[in-house]
C-alpha positions as CSV (number, residue, x, y, z in Angstrom):
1,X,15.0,-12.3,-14.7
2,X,16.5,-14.1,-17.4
3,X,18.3,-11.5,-19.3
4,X,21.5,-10.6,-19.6
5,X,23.2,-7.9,-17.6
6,X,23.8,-5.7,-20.2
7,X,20.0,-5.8,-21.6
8,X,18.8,-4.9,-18.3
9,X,21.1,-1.8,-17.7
10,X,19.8,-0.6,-21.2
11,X,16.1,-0.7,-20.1
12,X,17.2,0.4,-16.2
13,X,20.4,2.9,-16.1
14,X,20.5,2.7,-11.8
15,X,19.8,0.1,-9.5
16,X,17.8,2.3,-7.8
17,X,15.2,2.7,-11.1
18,X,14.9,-0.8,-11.7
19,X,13.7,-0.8,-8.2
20,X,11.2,1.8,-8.6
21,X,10.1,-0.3,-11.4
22,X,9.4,-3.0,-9.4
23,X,7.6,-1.7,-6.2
24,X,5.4,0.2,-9.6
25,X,4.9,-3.0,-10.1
26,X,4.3,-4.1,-6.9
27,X,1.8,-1.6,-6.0
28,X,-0.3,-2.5,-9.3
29,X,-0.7,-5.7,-7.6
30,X,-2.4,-4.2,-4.5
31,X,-4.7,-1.7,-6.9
32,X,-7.8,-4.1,-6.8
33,X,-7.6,-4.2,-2.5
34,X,-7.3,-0.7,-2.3
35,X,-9.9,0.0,-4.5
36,X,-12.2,-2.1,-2.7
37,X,-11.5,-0.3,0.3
38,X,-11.3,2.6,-1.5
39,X,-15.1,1.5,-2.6
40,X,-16.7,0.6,0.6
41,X,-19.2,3.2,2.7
42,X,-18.2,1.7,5.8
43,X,-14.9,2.3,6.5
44,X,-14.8,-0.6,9.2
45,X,-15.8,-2.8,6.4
46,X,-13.4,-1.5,3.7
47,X,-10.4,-1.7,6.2
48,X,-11.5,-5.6,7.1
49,X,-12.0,-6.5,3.1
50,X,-8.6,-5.1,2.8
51,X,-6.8,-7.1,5.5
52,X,-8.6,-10.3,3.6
53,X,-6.7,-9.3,0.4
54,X,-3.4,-8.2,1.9
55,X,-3.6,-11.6,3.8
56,X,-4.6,-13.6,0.6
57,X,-1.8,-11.1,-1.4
58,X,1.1,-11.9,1.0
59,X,-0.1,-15.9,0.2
60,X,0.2,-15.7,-3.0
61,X,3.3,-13.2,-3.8
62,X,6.1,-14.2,-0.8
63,X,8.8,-12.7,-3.0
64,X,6.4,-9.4,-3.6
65,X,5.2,-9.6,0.3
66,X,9.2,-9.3,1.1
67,X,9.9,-6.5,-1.2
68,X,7.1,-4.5,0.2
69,X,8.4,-4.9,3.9
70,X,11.7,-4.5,3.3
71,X,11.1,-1.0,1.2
72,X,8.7,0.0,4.4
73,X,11.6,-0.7,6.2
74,X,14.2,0.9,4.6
75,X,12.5,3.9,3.6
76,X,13.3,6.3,6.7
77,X,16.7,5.2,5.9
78,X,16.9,6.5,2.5
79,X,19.7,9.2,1.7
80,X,16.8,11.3,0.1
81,X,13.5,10.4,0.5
82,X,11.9,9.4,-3.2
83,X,9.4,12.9,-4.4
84,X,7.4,10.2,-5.1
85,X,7.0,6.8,-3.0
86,X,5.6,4.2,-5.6
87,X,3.2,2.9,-2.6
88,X,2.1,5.8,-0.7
89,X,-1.8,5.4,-2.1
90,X,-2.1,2.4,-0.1
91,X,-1.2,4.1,2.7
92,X,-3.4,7.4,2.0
93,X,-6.0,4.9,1.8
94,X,-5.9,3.0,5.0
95,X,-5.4,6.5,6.7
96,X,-8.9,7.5,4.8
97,X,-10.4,4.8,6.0
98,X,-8.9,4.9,9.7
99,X,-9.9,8.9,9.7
100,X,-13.3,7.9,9.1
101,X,-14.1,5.2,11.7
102,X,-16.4,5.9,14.7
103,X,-14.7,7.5,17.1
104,X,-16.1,5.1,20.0
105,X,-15.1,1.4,19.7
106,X,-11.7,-1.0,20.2
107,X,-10.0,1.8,18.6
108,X,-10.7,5.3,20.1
109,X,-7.9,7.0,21.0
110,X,-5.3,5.0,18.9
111,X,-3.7,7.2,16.5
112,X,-2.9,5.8,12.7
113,X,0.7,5.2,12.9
114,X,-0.2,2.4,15.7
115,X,-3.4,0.9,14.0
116,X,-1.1,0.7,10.5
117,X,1.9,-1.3,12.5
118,X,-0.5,-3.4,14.0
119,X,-2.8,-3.9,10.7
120,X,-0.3,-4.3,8.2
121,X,2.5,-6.0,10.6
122,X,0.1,-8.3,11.9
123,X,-0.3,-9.9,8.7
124,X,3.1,-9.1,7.3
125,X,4.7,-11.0,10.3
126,X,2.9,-14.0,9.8
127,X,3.7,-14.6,6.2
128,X,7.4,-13.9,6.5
129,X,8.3,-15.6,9.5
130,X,6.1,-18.8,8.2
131,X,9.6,-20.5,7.2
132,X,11.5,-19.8,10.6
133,X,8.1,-21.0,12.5
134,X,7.7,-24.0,10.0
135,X,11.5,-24.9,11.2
136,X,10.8,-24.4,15.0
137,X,11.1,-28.4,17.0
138,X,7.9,-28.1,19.4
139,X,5.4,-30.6,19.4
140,X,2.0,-30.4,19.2
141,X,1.8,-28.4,16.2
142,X,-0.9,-29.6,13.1
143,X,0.5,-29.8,9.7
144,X,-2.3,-27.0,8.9
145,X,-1.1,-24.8,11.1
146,X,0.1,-21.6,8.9
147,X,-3.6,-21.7,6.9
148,X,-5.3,-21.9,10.7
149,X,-2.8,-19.3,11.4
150,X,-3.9,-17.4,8.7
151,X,-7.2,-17.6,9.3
152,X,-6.9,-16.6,12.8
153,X,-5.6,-13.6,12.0
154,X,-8.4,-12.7,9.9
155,X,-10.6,-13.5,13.0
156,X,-8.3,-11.6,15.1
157,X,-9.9,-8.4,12.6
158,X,-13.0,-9.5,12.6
159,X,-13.6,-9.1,16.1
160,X,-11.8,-5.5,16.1
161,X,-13.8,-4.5,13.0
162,X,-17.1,-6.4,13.6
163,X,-18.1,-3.9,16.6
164,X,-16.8,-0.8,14.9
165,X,-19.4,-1.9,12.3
166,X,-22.0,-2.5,14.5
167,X,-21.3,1.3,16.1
168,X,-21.3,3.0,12.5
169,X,-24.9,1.0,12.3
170,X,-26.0,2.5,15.5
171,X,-25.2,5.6,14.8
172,X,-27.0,5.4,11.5
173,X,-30.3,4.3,13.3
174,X,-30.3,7.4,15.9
175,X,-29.6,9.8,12.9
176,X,-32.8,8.4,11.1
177,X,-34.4,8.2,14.1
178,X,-33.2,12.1,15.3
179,X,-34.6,13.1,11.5
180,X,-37.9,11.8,12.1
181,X,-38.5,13.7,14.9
């Protein structure tokens, strides 16, 4: 950071507050995603917005995508857990939004502790293994291939969300359509 040692113990006694101070700072960064989630009446819509952020986030904060992994990793590990887990509001979130989808669709049945692996691993997986990938000898791959790769997995959420959407819509019409009557 550019500081001396001694400075930075003055302003951070343990280790373990300077890290709280940084996943803080951390989840600050994802603020504006969740609130757009947060924001959306249609939670299929909210949940696909964020996985456009997140994907976008992890592309432009590698060092911050790695720290976020890494404390989702090590959490269960923790001597104590923390009272207070710097990044639990992004997870209340995507539960939120998860709770509220239509209960027909790709993902009926699956309960939230899958659909968050698979959302935020999906994405998570990409960026961090993009080195290890990049250093893999196969031929045939395009120069673009981790911004088509990127993309692809935005698709990949599109077509999960896209007929979620189209069921919340549905249901809309027959509940106008039921009121009428």
């Amino acid at each position: 950071v550019g500081i001396a040692k001694p400075s930075l113990i003055h302003h951070f006694a343990t280790k373990e507050r300077l890290y709280a101070a940084v996943l803080e700072r951390v989840g600050a960064s994802l603020l504006p995603l969740v609130n757009v989630c947060r924001a959306s009446k249609d939670p299929a819509a909210g949940l696909m917005e964020f996985a456009k952020g997140i994907n976008a986030w992890n592309e432009n904060h590698g060092n911050a995508s790695r720290i976020l992994l890494r404390d989702m990793l090590d959490l269960a590990s923790r001597p104590a857990p923390p009272h207070r887990w710097p990044l639990a509001f992004v997870v209340e979130t995507l539960r939120g939004s998860f709770e509220r989808l239509p209960s027909r669709g790709p993902l009926a049945g699956l309960n939230f502790e899958a659909f968050l692996a698979m959302y935020l691993g999906t994405i998570a997986y990409l960026h961090l293994s993009r080195e290890t990938l990049q250093a893999m000898p196969y031929s045939g791959r395009s120069r673009s291939w981790p911004k088509r790769a990127s993309n692809d997995v935005i698709r990949f959420f599109e077509g999960l969300f896209q007929p979620l959407q189209a069921c919340r819509q549905q249901g809309a019409k027959d509940s106008h359509r039921m009121r009428k009557h």
